[in-house]
N, C-alpha and C positions, 0 to 999 in steps of 0.2 A: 379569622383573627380580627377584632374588632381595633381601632385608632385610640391611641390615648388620646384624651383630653387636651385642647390646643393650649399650647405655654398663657399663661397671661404675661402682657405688654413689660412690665417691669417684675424685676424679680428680685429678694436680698440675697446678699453674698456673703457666705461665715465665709472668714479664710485665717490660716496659720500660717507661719512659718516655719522648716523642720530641715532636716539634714537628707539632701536628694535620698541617699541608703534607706532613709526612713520616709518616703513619701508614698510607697503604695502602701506600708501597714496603715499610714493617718489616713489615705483615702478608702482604704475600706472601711474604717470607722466612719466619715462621712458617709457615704455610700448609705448605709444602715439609716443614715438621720437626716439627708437632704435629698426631699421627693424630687427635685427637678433637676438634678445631674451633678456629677463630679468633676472638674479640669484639675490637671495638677500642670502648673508652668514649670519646667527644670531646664538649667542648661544643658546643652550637650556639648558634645566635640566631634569633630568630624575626624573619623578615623580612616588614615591609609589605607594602610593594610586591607583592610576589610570593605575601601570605599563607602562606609556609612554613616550616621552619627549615632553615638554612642549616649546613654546618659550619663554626667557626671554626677556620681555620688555623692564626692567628694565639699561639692558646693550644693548654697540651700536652695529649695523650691520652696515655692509656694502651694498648699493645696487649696482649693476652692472649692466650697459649696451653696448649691443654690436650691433657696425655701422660697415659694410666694408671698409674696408681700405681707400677708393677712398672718402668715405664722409667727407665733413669737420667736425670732430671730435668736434673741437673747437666751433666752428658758435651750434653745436647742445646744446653743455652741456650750452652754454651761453644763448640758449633758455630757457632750463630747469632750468637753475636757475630763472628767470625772471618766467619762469611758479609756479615754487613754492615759489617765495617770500611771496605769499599772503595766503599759502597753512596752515590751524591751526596747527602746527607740536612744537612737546612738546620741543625742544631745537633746536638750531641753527644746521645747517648744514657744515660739513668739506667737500670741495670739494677735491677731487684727481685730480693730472694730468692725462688727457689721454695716453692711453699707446696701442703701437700695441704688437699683441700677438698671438701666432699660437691655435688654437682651441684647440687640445691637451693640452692646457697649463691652461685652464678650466674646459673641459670636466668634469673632475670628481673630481675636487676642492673641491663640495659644499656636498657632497656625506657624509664629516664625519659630516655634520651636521643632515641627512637623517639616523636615525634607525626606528625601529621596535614601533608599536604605536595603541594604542587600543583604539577605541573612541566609545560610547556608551555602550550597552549590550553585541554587539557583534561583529561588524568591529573592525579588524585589517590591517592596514595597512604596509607592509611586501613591502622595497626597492628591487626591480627585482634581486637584485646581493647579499641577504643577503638569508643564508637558514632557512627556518623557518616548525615546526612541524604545522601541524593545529591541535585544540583543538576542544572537543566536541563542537557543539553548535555557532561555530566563524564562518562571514564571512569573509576570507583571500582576501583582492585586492591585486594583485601587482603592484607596481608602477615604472616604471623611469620616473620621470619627464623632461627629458633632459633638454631645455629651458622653456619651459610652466609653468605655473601655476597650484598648485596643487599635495601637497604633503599630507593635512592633517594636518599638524602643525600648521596652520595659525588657529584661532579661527575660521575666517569665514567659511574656510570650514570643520573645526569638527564643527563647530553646523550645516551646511545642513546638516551634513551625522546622526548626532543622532536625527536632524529632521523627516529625510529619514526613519530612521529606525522606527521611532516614529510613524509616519505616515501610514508607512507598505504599502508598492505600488503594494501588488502582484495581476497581474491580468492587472496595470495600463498601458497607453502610456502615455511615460515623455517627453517633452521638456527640454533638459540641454542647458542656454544659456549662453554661455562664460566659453565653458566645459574644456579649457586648458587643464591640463591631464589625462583626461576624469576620472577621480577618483571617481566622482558622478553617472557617467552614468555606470560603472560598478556596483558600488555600488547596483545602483537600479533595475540591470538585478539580483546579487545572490541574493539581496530580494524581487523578484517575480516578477519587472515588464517584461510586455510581449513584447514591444517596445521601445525602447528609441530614440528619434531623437537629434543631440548632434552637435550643432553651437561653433562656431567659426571664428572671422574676422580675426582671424592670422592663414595663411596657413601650419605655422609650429607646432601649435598648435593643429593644426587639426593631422598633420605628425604623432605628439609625442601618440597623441589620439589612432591613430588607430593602432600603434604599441602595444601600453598598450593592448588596446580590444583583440586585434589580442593571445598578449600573455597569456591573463586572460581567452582566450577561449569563449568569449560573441561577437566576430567581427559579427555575424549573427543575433542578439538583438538589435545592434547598428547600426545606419546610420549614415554614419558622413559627413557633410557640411561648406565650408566655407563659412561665411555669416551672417546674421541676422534676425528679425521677420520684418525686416521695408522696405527691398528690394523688388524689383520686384520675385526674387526667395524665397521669404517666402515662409514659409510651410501654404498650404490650409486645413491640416487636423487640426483635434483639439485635446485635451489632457487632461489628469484625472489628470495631475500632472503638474508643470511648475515647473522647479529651474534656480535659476538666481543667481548667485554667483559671482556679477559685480560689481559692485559700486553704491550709492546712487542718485548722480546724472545720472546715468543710467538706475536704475530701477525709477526714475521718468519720465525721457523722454521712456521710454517704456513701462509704463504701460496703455497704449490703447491698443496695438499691444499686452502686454501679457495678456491682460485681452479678448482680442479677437480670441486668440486659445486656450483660456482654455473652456472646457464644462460645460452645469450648473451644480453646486456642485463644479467642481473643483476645485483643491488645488495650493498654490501658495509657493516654500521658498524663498525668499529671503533676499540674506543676502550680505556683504563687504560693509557695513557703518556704523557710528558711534555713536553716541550718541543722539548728537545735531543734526542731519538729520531726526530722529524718526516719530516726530510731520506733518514734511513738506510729506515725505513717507505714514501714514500713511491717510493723509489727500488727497494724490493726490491719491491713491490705493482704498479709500473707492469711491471718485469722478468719478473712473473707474466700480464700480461695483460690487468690490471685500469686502469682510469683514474683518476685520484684526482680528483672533482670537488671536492672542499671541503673543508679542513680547520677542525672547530667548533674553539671556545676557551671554556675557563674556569678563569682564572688560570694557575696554570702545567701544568694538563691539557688535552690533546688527542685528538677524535676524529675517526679521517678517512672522511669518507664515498667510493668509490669507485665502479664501474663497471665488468663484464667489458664486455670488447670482442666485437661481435655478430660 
């Protein structure tokens, strides 16, 4: 695995404003169109019950995206608008002006929105820079997300992770596709699986990955690759487990290719889409071979868990 390219010193920032419910569809459209990373700032709340914080929906975030200086800034965000015009998004969008900005000047912006977070039975998710006791019975990740995706607070991926757990993978080899900060793939190394193979088409994503792994002590559990199930360097082995924590319109142009390294019985999560996608997902997922035994919910996202046919 070769290094990406080092950041240059100062970088622009497109950023919007949008309705928290709508801020991972607007960041996957950045995503697509700013090479040098995605933050979304949203409030949370910190919830009892659950001991964790929660994102609110309800209030706006902000999404952020960062191009090197040398890009037309302007030419991009005028893409992205035209790209989300069409996009279901629960209130209109505030655009910001572009702005150059030295990295330091981000770096760790997003950070007060990042604490301590307890999602199912027993993962906790614990920010790299906050000190935390471990408790009977917890699996402790840590995380810095730096650019990537992948803190835990997004619904989609606390339901893979209580999927994960639900599931219980010890013993298993997982494919993690669109592993961003690799949060799943550790996750599934301290609850027993014995392999994990952990893709990634953003080279910095992969970076953020293997620093996590590295720190969390599982970097020899973990392979990490930039790439996809669809390339000439696809993986030929197969897997007990598959998580895809990508988007809808993703896990349906890949469910050939994930229905094809999963082994008979194997298990399928996936989740980052929304409601109305349901029906279309489950239909192209069963088409492939797969069974869909459960669809999770939280609010208006969905993950469906599945099943290859033995």
């Amino acid at each position: 695995m070769s290094a990406p390219d080092p950041r240059p010193d100062s970088l622009t920032e497109i950023s919007v404003e949008t309705a928290g419910i709508d801020a991972e569809l607007v960041a996957d459209a950045f995503r697509q169109a700013c090479s040098q990373g995605v933050a979304i700032e949203a409030p949370s709340r910190f919830d009892r019950e659950t001991e964790t914080y929660l994102l609110d929906g309800n209030a706006p975030a902000l999404v952020k995206g960062y191009v090197p200086p040398a890009d037309d800034a302007t030419r991009i965000a005028d893409a992205l608008k035209l790209a989300l015009q069409a996009a279901p998004l629960d209130r209109p969008l505030v655009w910001k002006r572009p702005r150059r900005l030295h990295e330091t000047d981000w770096r760790d912006a997003w950070k007060k929105h990042f604490g301590v977070q307890r999602i199912g039975h027993g993962i906790v998710i614990v920010p790299s820079w906050i000190e935390y006791q471990l408790r009977e019975g917890e699996v402790v990740v840590r995380i810095d997300p730096g650019m990537a995706f992948g803190t835990g607070q997004h619904p989609t991926t606390a339901m893979c992770l209580r999927a994960l757990e639900e599931i219980d993978p010890s013993g298993a080899t997982v494919l993690d596709l669109g592993c961003g900060s690799g949060i799943l793939s550790i996750a599934a190394v301290f609850l027993g699986a014995r392999h994990v193979l952990a893709l990634d088409t953003d080279p910095q994503a992969i970076n953020v990955a293997a620093q996590n792994t590295a720190d969390n002590g599982v970097g020899e559990a973990i392979e990490l690759r930039t790439g996809t199930i669809e390339e000439k360097t696809a993986p030929e082995e197969t897997f007990d487990l598959a998580l895809a924590n990508i988007s809808g319109l993703a896990v349906e142009r890949l469910a050939p290719a994930l229905a094809s390294v999963l082994k008979p019985g194997g298990r399928l999560i996936a989740g980052g889409f929304l409601e109305d996608r349901v029906d279309s997902l489950r239909h192209t997922v069963e088409a492939n071979g797969l069974r869909v035994e459960r669809v999770v919910e939280d609010g208006i996202w969905r993950t469906i868990l599945a099943r290859r046919n033995s």
